[in-house]
N, C-alpha and C positions, 0 to 999 in steps of 0.2 A: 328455251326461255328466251324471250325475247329483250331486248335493251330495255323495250317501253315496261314489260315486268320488273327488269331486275330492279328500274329506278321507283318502283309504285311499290315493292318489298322493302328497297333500301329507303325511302321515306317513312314507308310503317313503322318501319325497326327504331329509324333515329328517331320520331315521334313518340316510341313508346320507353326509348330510353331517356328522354328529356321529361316525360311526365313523372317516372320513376325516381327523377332525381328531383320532383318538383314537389312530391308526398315526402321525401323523406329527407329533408332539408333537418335539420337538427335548431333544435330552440337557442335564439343568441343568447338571451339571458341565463338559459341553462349553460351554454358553450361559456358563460362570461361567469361565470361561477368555479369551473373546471382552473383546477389551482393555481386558485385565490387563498389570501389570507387574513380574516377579519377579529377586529378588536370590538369587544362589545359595552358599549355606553351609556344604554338603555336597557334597563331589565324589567317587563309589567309594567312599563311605562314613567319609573323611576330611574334617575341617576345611577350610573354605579360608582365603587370607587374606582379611581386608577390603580391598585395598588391590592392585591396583587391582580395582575394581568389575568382577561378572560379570555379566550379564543376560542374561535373555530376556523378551521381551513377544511377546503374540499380538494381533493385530489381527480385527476382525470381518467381513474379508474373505477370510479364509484365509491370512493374510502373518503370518508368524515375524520377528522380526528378534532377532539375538542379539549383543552385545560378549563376546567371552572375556578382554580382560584386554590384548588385542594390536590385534587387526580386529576392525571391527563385519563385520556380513553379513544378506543378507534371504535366506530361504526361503518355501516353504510348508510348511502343515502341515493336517492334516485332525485328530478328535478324535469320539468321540461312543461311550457305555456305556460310558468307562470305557479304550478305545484311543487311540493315538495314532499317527502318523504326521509327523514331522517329517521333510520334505524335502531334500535336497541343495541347497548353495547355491548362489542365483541371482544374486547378487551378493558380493564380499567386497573388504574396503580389503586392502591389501596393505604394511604396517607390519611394519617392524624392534622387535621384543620388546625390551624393557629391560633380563631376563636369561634365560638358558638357563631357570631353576625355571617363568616367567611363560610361556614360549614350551611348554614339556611342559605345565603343566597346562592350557593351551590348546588346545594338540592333546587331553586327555583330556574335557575339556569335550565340542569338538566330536566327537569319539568317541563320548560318551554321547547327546547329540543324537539321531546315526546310528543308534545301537541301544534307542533307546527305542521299545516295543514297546503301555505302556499308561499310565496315570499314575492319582494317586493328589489326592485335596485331605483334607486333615480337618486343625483344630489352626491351622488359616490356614495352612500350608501347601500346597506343591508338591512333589508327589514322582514323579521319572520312571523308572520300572521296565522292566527288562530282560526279556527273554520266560522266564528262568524265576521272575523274583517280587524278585529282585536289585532294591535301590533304587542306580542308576546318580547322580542329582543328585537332592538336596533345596534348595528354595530359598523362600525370606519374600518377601510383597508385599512390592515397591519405595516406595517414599515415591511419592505421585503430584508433589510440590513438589520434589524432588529433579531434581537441577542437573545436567546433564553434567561432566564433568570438562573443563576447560578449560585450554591453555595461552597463557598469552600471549608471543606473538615479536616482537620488533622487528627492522627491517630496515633494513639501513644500507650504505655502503660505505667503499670503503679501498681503496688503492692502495700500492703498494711504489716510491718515489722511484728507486730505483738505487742509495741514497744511505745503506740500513740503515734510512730511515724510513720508518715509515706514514703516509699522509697520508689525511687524513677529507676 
């Protein structure tokens, strides 16, 4: 092999490794998605409340996890030009809602979820769009120093004497 070969091979090669890396460049707003953590403000195009917290975060492994306000849950989710694909849930808690309002917009959350078809970032925003162009949920990054919501329970006992009294 001659020098004038080896360098007309070693062009080809570097040529066809730079094109290779030119196809499979990974989508920024998919990469700018990869764990994040968003609070949602907008549900069907209405307010939410603040109170209780709705989220979604995406993890960098393809794992969704969302809180509606009721149950958390994990899914997957795929992403990339601009689509999305959020998964059916593979896990979910299983909690009593604190009212009928909290339990609907719950289910419409996860509703949206199911039918988001592409998504949207500009403004610092999140916005997850329905297959005809419909913004389904808009939602703000999350505080990354933000605290779960916590309750605290004590546990104790008691006993009924016979006698009309409680006894500790």
């Amino acid at each position: 092999m001659t020098p004038k070969d080896f360098v007309a091979i070693l062009t080809i090669f570097a040529g066809l490794m730079l094109a290779g890396c030119a196809f499979n460049q990974p989508d920024k707003e998919a990469a700018l998605l990869s764990n994040t953590g968003w609070l949602l403000t907008e549900l069907g195009g209405s307010p939410v409340a603040s109170s209780p917290a709705i989220t979604l975060t995406f993890g960098d492994n393809g794992s969704a996890g969302s809180s509606d306000g009721c149950n958390n849950s994990s899914r997957t989710y795929t992403a990339g030009n601009g689509t999305i694909n959020i998964g059916k849930k593979i896990k979910q808690t299983i909690k009593a809602c604190p009212d009928s309002s909290i339990k609907q917009q719950a289910g419409r959350f996860d509703d949206a979820l199911m039918q988001a078809v592409a998504y949207r970032t500009a403004n610092g925003q999140l916005t997850l769009l329905a297959a005809d162009g419909t913004a389904l949920a808009v939602f703000l990054p999350k505080s990354q120093d933000e605290e779960p919501r916590r309750t605290s329970w004590e546990a104790g006992s008691a006993y009924d004497n016979g006698q009309s009294t409680i006894m500790k």
